[in-house]
C-alpha positions, 0 to 999 in steps of 0.5 A, a space after each residue: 500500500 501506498 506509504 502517504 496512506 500509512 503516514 496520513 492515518 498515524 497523523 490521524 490517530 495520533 492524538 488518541 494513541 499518545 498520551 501526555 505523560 504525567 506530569 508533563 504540560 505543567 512542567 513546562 508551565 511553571 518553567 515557562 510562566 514566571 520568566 521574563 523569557 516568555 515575552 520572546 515566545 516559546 518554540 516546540 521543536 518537533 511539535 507532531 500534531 500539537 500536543 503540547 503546542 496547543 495546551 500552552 497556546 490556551 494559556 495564552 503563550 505566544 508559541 511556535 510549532 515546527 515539525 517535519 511532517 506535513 501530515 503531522 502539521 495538517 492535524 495541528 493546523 486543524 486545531 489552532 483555527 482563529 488563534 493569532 498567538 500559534 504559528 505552525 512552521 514545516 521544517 526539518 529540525 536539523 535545518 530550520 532557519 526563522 527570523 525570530 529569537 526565542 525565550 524557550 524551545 521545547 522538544 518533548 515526547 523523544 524527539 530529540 532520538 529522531 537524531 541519530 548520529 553525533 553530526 544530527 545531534 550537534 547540527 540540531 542543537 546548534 540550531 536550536 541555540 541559534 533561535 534562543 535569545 540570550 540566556 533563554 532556555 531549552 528544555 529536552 524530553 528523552 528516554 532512559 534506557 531501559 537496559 533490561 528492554 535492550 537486551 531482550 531485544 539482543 537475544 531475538 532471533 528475528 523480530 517479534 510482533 506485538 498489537 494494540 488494541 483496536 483504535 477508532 479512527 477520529 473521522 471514519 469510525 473504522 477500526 486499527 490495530 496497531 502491529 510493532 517489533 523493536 529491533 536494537 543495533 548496539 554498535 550504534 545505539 539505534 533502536 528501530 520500530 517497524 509498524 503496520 496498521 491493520 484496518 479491522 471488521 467488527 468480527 477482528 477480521 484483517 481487511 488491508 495492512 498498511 506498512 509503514 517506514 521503519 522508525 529509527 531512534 538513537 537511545 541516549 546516555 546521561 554522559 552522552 547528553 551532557 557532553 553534546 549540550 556542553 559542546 555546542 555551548 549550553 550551560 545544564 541547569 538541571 537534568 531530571 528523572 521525571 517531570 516531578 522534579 525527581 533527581 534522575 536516579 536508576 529507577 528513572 524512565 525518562 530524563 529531562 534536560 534543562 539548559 541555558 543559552 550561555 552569553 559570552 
């Protein structure tokens, strides 16, 4: 099948298949809402289909959503209809160019594993300092790797499927199942998702499959972050292990990157 298809109908599921995580839009408010740094804006880097552009554009925050994909950025468009205080921008992270300076940038949900060689990773946090005003701040949601995960994905002999329960499309009322494996390349730490979805009858019938292109993620380490914010000239201010304000620790599952664009 015609891959567009797959890609217009993850757009369109997406919103009911990705949750926020706990915690996470109020974690960005109380960073955001007391600096003087929310007067230059706020810039999501990544942003999908608006998940969390939206919820601060309803506080009222002058924000920016870029993303790569026009079927992504279709959804998000939809939802900002009348609203002068939300920008959408259809662009690549590693080479985005706008003419304005930001206050903060985010880039929530792993985004920021989409890079997944040094030269990606560098380019792209160059970028994102180049559209921060002085002092401003980014903040950067990844994964903690799970090592357990990792190394059972090292002793499949082949890839192993797993489904979803059946999702209902927003428009159409059809029924999808979502059909994933997970591979890992420890030479360079890249984990990969196949995906498939399966268009379902009422009885759990396969009518159609749609393929969709393997998914690539770099999985980051605590030492490696730190190294790349630290290259490109940012000053850590914090790194947490949830978005509680929880110190990253070895039980953590996600880690929060806080950074300040140093001025010379």
């Amino acid at each position: 099948m015609d891959n567009k298809i797959a890609k217009e109908l993850y757009a369109q599921l997406y919103d009911i298949r990705v949750p926020d995580w706990d915690g996470e839009v109020e974690f960005y408010r109380k960073i955001i809402e007391p600096t003087y740094l929310k007067m230059h804006g706020v810039l999501e880097v990544a942003c999908g289909t608006g998940r969390i552009t939206m919820q601060l554009a309803n506080d009222g925050i002058e924000i920016t959503g870029l993303d790569i994909s026009p079927e992504l950025l279709k959804i998000a468009q939809g939802k900002s209809i009348g609203m002068s205080n939300v920008k959408w921008i259809l662009s690549d992270m590693r080479t985005f160019e706008l003419e304005k300076k930001f206050g903060f940038v985010v880039s929530p949900g792993h985004s920021f594993q989409f890079m997944t060689t040094p030269e990606d990773q560098v380019i792209c946090l160059e970028r994102i300092k180049r559209h921060l005003v002085p002092d401003g701040i980014v903040i950067i949601h990844i994964d903690f790797q799970n090592f357990n995960w990792l190394a059972g994905l090292l002793n499949q002999k082949e890839l192993v499927f797993k489904k979803s329960d059946p999702l209902t499309h927003p428009f159409t009322n059809q029924k999808f199942r979502r059909s994933f494996a997970w591979e890992f390349e420890p030479s360079t730490q890249t984990a990969t998702v196949t995906t498939n979805w399966e268009e379902i009858n009422k009885n759990g019938d396969v009518i159609q499959i749609l393929e969709m292109e393997p998914m690539r993620l770099h999985c980051l380490f605590p030492f490696e972050m730190e190294h790349l914010l630290n290259r490109v000239g940012f000053s850590i201010e914090r790194v947490y292990g949830d978005f509680f304000k929880n110190e990253l620790t070895n039980e953590s599952d996600q880690m929060i990157w806080i950074a300040r664009n140093k001025v010379e």
